[in-house]
C-alpha positions in Angstrom: 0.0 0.0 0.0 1.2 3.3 -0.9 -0.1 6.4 1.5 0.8 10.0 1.4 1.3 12.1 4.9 -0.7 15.4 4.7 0.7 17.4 7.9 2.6 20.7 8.9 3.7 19.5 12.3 6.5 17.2 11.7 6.8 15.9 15.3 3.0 14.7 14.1 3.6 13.8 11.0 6.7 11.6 12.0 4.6 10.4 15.2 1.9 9.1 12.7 4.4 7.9 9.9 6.0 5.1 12.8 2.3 4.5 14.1 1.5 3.4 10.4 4.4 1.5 10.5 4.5 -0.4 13.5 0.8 -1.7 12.4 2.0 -2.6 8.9 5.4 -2.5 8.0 5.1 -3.2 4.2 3.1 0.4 3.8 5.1 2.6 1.9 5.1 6.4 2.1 5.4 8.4 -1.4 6.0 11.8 0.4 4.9 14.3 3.7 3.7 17.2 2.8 3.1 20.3 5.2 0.6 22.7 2.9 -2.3 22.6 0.5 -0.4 24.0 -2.6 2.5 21.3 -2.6 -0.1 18.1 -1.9 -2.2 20.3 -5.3 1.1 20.4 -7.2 2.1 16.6 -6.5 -1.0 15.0 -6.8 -1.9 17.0 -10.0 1.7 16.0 -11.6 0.7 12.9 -13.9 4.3 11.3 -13.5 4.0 11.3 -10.0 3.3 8.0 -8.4 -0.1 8.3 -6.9 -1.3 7.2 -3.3 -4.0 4.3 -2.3 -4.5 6.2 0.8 -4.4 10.1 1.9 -3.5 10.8 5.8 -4.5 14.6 5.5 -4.8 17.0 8.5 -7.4 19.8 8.3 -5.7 22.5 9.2 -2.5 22.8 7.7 0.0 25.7 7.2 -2.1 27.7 4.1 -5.2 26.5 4.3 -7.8 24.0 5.1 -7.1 20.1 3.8 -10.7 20.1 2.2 -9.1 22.7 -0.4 -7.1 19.3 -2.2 -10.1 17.6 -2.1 -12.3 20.2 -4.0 -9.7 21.4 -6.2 -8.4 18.4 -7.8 -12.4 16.2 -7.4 -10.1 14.1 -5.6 -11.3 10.3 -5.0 -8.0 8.8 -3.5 -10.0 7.5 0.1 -8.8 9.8 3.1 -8.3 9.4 6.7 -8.6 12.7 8.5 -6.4 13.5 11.0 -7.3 16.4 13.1 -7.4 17.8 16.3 -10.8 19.2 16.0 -14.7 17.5 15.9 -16.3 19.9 14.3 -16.0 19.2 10.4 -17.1 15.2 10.9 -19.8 15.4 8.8 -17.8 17.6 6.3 -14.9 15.2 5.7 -17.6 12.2 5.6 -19.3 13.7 2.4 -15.7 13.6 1.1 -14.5 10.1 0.2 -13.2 9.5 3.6 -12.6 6.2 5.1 -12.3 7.7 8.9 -11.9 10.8 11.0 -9.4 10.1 14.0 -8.9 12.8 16.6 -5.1 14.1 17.6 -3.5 12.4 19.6 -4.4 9.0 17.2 -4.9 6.7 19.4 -3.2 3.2 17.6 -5.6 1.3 18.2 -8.0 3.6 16.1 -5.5 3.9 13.8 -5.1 0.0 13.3 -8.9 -0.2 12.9 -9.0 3.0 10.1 -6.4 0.7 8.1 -8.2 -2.5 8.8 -11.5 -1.1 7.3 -9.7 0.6 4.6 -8.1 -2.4 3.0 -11.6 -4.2 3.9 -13.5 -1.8 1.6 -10.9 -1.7 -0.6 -11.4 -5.6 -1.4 -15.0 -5.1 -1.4 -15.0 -2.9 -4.0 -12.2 -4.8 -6.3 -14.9 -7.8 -5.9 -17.7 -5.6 -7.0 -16.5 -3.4 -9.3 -16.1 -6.5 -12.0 -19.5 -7.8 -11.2 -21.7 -4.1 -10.4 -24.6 -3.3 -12.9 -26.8 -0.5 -12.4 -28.3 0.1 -9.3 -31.7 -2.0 -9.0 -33.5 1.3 -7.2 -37.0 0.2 -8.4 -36.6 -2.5 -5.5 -36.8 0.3 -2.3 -39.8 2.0 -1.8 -40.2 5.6 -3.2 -43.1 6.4 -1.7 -45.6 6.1 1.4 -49.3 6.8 1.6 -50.2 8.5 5.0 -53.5 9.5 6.1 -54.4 12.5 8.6 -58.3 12.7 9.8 -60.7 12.0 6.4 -57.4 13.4 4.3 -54.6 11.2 2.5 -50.8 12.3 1.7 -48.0 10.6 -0.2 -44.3 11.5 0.1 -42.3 10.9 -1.9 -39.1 9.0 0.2 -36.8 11.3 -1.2 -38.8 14.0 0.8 -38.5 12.1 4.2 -36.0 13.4 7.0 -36.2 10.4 9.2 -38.5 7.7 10.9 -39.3 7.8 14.6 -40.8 5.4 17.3 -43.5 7.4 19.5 -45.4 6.1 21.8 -45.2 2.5 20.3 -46.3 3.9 16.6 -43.6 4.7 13.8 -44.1 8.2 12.5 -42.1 9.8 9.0 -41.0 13.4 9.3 -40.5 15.5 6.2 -38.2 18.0 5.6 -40.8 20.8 5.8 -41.3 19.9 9.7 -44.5 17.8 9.7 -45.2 14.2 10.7 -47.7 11.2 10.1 -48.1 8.0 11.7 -47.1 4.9 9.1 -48.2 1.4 9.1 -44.6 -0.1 9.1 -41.7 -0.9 11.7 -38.7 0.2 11.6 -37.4 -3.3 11.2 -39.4 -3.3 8.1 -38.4 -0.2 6.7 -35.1 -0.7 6.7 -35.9 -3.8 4.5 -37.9 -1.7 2.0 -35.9 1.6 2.1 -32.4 2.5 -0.1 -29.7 1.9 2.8 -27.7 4.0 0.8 -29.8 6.8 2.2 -31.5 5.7 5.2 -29.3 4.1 8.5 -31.0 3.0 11.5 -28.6 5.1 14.4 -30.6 3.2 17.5 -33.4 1.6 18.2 -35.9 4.1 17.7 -34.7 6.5 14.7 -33.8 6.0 11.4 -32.3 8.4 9.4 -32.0 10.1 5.7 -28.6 11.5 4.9 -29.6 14.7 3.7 -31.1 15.3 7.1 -27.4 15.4 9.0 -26.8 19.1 10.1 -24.2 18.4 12.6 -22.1 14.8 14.3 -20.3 15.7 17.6 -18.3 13.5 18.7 -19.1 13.7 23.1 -16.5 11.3 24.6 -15.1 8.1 23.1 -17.8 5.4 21.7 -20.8 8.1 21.8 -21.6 10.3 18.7 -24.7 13.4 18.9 -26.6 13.8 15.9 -27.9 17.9 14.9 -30.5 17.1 12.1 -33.0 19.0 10.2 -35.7 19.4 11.0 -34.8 19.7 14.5 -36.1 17.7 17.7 -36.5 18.5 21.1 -35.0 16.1 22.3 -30.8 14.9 21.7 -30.2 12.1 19.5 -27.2 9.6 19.7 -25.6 6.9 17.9 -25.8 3.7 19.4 -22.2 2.7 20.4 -22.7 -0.8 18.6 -23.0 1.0 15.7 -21.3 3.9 15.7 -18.2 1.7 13.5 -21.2 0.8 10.8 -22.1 4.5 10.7 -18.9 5.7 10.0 -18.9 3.3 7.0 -22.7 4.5 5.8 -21.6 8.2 5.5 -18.3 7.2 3.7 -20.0 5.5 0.9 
């Protein structure tokens, strides 16, 4: 595997360059790189030997990492390295494989790497095999009824699904919500994954509804969505990993 280092502190950069190393030893590192304009210039050269994987901090010495990304419509997977919570959701609507927090814990680290050359094998087995999506197998739309009145949604229009008071409700993006005659078991059979995930037991979410991920203490994750509820949603910890994974793809 060749990776490239995308870091302006070098203690860091060499700190994460033996990390890498003591997890795999046959990783190879093309180059380390301390600003924006010198990761454009290499990655842009066509004789340069490009990366399988990116380490890129966020904040670097002219700029923000997310500039490589949007200026080149870079698709080389990422693992953000970063000191800061904040731009989660940001660097997962990149091509990112992980987001690991300063200090990188190795055990983290280990795991980034392990689902990186998972995905990685995945996709070398699909890629000769993949046709075009079968969408017309997910649901596109629900019939819901209010008093003597009925409405359909489309599912492209649907923020989330909730359990209340033992019913399942959908909530739309324009704030309003109607009881449905499925559970959320069931919907998650009928429903695109690639746009829905189930975050605990009693939500389940569209991606386009993600405002905000915080990241509280280790193993918990709070969700901001749109439109907003009253109360705080979390991530279940069991599947915090598979999460990560859904907003990656």
């Amino acid at each position: 595997m060749k990776i490239l280092i995308v870091e302006d502190e070098e203690l860091s950069a060499e700190r994460l360059h033996k990390l890498i190393l003591t997890i795999d030893s046959s990783i190879h590192l093309l180059g380390l790189f301390p600003s924006v304009l010198q990761t454009i210039g290499y990655l842009a050269d066509e004789s340069s030997v490009k990366p399988d994987l990116i380490f890129l901090d966020i904040h670097l010495e002219d700029g923000e990492g997310f500039r490589i990304v949007e200026s080149l419509n870079l698709m080389i997977p990422i693992i953000f390295t970063t000191a800061y919570d904040e731009y989660m959701l940001k660097a997962f609507k990149t091509n990112s494989i992980d987001y690991l927090l300063k200090p990188i814990n190795p055990l983290e680290l280990q795991a980034s790497l392990t689902k990186f050359k998972k995905l990685s094998e995945t996709f070398e087995k699909r890629i000769t095999i993949e046709q075009v999506p079968d969408t017309e197998k997910y649901k596109d739309r629900f019939l819901c009824t209010a008093g003597s009145r009925f409405f359909t949604f489309k599912t492209t229009e649907i923020a989330y699904f909730t359990i209340e008071q033992r019913a399942t409700f959908l909530r739309v993006f324009d704030g309003r919500h109607f009881a449905v005659e499925y559970s959320l078991d069931r919907l998650t059979q009928i429903i695109d994954p690639r746009q829905f995930f189930r975050i605990n037991r009693t939500m389940l979410i569209c991606f386009n509804a993600i405002e905000n991920i915080q990241i509280i203490s280790a193993g918990k994750l709070r969700l901001e969505l749109n439109p907003a509820l009253s109360k705080e949603i979390y991530v279940s910890p069991d599947r915090i990993t598979e999460f990560k994974i859904w907003l990656g793809k």
